[in-house]
C-alpha positions in Angstrom: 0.0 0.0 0.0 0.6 3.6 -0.3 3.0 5.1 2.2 1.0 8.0 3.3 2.0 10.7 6.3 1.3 14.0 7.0 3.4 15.8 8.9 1.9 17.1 12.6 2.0 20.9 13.5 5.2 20.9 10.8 5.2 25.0 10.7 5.1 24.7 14.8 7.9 22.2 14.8 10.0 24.1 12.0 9.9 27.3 13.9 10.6 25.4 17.3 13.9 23.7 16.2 15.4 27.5 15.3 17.1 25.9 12.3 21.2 26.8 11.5 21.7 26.3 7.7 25.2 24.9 8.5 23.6 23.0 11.6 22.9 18.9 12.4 19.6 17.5 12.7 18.7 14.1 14.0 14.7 12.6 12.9 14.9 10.1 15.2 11.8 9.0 14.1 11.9 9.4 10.2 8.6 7.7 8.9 7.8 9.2 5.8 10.3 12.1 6.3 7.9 15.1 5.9 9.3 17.0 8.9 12.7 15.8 7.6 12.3 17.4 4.1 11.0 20.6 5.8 14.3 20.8 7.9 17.1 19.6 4.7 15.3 22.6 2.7 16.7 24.8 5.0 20.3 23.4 5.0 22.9 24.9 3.0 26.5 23.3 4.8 24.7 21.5 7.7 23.2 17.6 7.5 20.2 15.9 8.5 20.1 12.0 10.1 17.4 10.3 9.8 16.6 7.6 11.7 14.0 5.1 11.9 13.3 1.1 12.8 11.2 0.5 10.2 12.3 -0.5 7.2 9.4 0.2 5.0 9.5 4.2 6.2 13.1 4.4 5.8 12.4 3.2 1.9 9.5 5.7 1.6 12.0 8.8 3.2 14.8 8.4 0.7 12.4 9.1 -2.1 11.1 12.0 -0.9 14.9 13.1 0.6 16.3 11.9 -3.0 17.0 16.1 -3.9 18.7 16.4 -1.2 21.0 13.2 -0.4 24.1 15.2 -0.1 22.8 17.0 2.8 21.4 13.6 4.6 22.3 10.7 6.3 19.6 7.7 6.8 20.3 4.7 9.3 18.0 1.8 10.1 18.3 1.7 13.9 15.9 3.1 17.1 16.5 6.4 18.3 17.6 5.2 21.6 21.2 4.6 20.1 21.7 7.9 18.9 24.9 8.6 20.7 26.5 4.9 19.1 25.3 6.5 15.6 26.7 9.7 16.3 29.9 7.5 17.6 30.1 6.0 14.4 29.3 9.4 11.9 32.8 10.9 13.6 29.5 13.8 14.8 30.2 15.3 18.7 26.7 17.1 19.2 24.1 18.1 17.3 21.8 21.1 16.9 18.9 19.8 16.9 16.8 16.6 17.6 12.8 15.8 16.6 10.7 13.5 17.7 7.9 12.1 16.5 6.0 9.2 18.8 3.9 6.7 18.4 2.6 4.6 15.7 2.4 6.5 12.4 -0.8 6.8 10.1 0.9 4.0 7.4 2.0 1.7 10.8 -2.2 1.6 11.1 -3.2 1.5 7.6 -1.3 -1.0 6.6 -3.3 -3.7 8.0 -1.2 -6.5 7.9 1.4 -4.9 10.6 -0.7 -5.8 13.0 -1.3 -2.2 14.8 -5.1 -1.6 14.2 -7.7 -3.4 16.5 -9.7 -2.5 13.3 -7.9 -4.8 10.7 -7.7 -8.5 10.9 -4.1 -9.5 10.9 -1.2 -11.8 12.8 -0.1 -10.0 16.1 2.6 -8.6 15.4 3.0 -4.6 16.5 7.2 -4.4 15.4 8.3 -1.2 14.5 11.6 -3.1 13.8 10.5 -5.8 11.8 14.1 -7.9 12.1 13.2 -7.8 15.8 12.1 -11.6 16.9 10.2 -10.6 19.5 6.2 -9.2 19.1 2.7 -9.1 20.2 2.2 -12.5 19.8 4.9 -13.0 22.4 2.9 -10.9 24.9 -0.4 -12.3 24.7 0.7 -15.5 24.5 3.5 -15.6 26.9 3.5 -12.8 29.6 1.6 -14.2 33.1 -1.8 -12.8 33.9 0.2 -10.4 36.4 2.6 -9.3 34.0 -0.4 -8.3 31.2 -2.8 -6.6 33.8 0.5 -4.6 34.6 1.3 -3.5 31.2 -2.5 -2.6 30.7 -2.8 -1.1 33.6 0.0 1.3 33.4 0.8 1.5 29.7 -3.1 1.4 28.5 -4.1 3.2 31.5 -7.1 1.1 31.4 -9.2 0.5 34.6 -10.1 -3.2 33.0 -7.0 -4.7 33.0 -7.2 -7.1 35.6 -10.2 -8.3 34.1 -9.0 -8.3 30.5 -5.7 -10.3 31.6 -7.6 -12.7 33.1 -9.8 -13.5 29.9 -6.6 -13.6 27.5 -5.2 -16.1 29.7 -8.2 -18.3 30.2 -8.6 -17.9 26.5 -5.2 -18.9 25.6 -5.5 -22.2 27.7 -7.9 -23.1 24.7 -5.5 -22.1 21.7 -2.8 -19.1 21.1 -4.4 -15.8 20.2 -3.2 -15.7 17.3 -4.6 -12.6 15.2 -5.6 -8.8 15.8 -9.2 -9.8 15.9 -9.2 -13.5 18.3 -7.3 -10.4 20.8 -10.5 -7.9 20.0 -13.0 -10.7 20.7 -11.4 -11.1 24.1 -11.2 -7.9 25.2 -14.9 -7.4 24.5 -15.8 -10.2 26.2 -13.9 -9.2 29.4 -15.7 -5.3 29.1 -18.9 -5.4 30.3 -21.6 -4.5 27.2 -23.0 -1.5 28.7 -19.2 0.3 29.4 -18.3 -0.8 25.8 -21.5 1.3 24.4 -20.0 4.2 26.5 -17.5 5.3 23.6 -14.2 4.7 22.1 -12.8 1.5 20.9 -13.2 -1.1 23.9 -9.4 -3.0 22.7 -7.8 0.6 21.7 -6.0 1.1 25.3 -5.2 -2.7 25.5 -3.5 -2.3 21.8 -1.7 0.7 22.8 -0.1 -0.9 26.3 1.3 -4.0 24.0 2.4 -1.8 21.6 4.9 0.1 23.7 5.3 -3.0 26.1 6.2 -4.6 22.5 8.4 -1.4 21.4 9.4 -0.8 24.8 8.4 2.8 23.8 8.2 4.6 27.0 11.9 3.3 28.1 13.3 4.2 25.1 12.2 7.7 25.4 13.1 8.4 28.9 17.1 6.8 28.2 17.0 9.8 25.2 16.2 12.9 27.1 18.1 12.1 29.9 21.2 12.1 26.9 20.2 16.0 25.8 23.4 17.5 28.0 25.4 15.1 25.9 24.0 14.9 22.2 23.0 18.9 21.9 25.2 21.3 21.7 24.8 24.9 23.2 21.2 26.6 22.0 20.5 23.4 20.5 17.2 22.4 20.6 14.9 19.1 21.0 11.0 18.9 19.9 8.9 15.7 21.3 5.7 15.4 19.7 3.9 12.6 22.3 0.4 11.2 21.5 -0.9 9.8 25.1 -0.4 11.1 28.7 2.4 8.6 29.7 4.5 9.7 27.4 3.8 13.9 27.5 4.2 13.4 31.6 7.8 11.9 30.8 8.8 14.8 28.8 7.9 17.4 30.9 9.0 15.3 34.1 12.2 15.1 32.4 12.5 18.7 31.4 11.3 19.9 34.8 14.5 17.8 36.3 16.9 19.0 33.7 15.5 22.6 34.3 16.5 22.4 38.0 19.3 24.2 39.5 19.6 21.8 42.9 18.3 18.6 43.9 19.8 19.0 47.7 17.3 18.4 50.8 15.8 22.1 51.3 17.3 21.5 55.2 21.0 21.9 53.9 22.6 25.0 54.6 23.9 25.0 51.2 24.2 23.3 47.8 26.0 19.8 48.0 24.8 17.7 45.1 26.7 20.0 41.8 23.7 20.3 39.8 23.2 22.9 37.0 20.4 23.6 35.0 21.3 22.1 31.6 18.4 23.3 29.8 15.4 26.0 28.9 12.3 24.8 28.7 10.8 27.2 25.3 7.4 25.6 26.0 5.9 26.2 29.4 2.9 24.6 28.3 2.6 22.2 25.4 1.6 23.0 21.8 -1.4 21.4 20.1 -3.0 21.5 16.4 -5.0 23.9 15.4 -8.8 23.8 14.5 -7.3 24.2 11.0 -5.1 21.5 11.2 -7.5 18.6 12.7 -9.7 19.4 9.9 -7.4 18.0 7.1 -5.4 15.7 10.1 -8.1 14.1 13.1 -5.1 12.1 14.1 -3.5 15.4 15.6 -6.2 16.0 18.1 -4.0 14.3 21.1 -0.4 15.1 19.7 1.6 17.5 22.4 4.9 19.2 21.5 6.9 20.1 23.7 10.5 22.1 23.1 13.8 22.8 25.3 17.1 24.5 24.3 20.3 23.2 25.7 22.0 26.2 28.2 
């Protein structure tokens, strides 16, 4: 199928990242590179890196960076290894990170990945495809504690216990093996009349496995707490985050980089050496437009948030 994306709040995140035209970039999350292209255009000297697990987007992105391959470098890994990659380019510090979370619109779409709880398909959920490990692993594998845990606090849904309970019994029948078999057990676990309520009843369940799958959320909190080490000084990072875990570990990770002294308040004086390391540019977080959600729906719960290296 088509590899399809449309950018989220792209004029927002262009003007956030204060582009150099001799400066580096890192995508960490490529996908189909229409941030990326936004930020090459304005390069004269300076490169972009693009980086992305999936190897369908990283196809997709060097079609639409083709103009402009001398100015960019594209590398099939996760963002988490960015200082290795940097390592290996002979590149110090950058001037500027992006990224992009979440599943993207073609991840969805493309129904055989395994993403949509609207799309019959094997479990899978990869975003790194040469990765062994995958859905199927957790709903077949994971004890009824671990899965109410990762629904619980990855799904943030208030039926976990319940739901984990129902794969398990289920499984002790046959594997779950397809989107679908998982859908049918997590309706049966919801009670009808909370289902009718609204939303999707398996969308938080999909999400939790997803990152759980992905390990999403750790990935992103080893990054940030690499900023004083990847940026250099006024560089600047943009996080685009599409569910409350994920927007509280930005800001809580700003906050603490923001913070002068983490000493006991009863000390007569600063003992522990800290410095603030960054600004934070965006107090509260930027959303799309009324504008925007027209053309994009899929924007309605992205967050960006934006710091500058001191």
């Amino acid at each position: 199928m088509e590899f399809k994306h449309i950018p989220i709040m792209l004029e927002e995140v262009i003007d956030g990242l204060n582009i150099k035209e001799n400066g580096i970039y890192i995508d960490g999350t490529l996908g189909g590179a229409g941030h990326s292209l936004e930020i090459v255009k304005r390069l004269s000297s300076g490169k972009l890196i693009g980086i992305d697990q999936d190897e369908r987007a990283l196809e997709k992105a060097r079609e639409v960076l083709e103009p402009y391959r001398d100015r960019t470098i594209l590398v099939h890994d996760n963002y988490e290894n960015i200082d290795r990659i940097l390592k290996e380019l002979n590149i110090d510090k950058v001037d500027g990170i992006l990224l992009d979370l979440g599943v993207s619109s073609y991840q969805l779409d493309a129904g055989e990945r395994g993403f949509s709880h609207n799309k019959d398909a094997m479990l899978d959920m990869r975003m790194d495809r040469t990765r062994e490990f995958s859905a199927w692993d957790v709903v077949n594998n994971y004890s009824k504690e671990e899965l109410e845990k990762i629904i619980w606090e990855y799904g943030e849904d208030r039926w976990a216990k319940r739901i984990a309970e129902f794969i398990i019994a289920e499984r002790k029948q046959k594997p779950i093996d397809t989107t679908l078999e998982l859908v049918s057990v997590i309706k049966k676990a919801i009670p009808k009349k909370v289902r009718m309520e609204g939303g999707h009843p398996a969308k938080k369940t999909f999400q939790a496995i997803r990152i759980e799958v992905n390990r999403e959320l750790d990935v992103l909190g080893n990054l940030i707490n690499k900023i004083s080490r990847l940026l250099n000084p006024h560089g600047r990072i943009a996080i685009i985050s599409f569910h409350s875990l994920e927007d509280r570990i930005v800001k809580d990770a700003f906050k603490e980089l923001y913070r002068d002294c983490i000493c006991p308040p009863e000390l007569p004086q600063c003992m522990c050496d800290k410095t603030r390391e960054i600004e934070i540019i965006t107090r509260k977080p930027i959303v799309a437009d009324e504008i925007e959600l027209k053309t994009n729906p899929r924007a309605r719960s992205a967050k960006l948030r934006i710091a500058e290296k001191i």
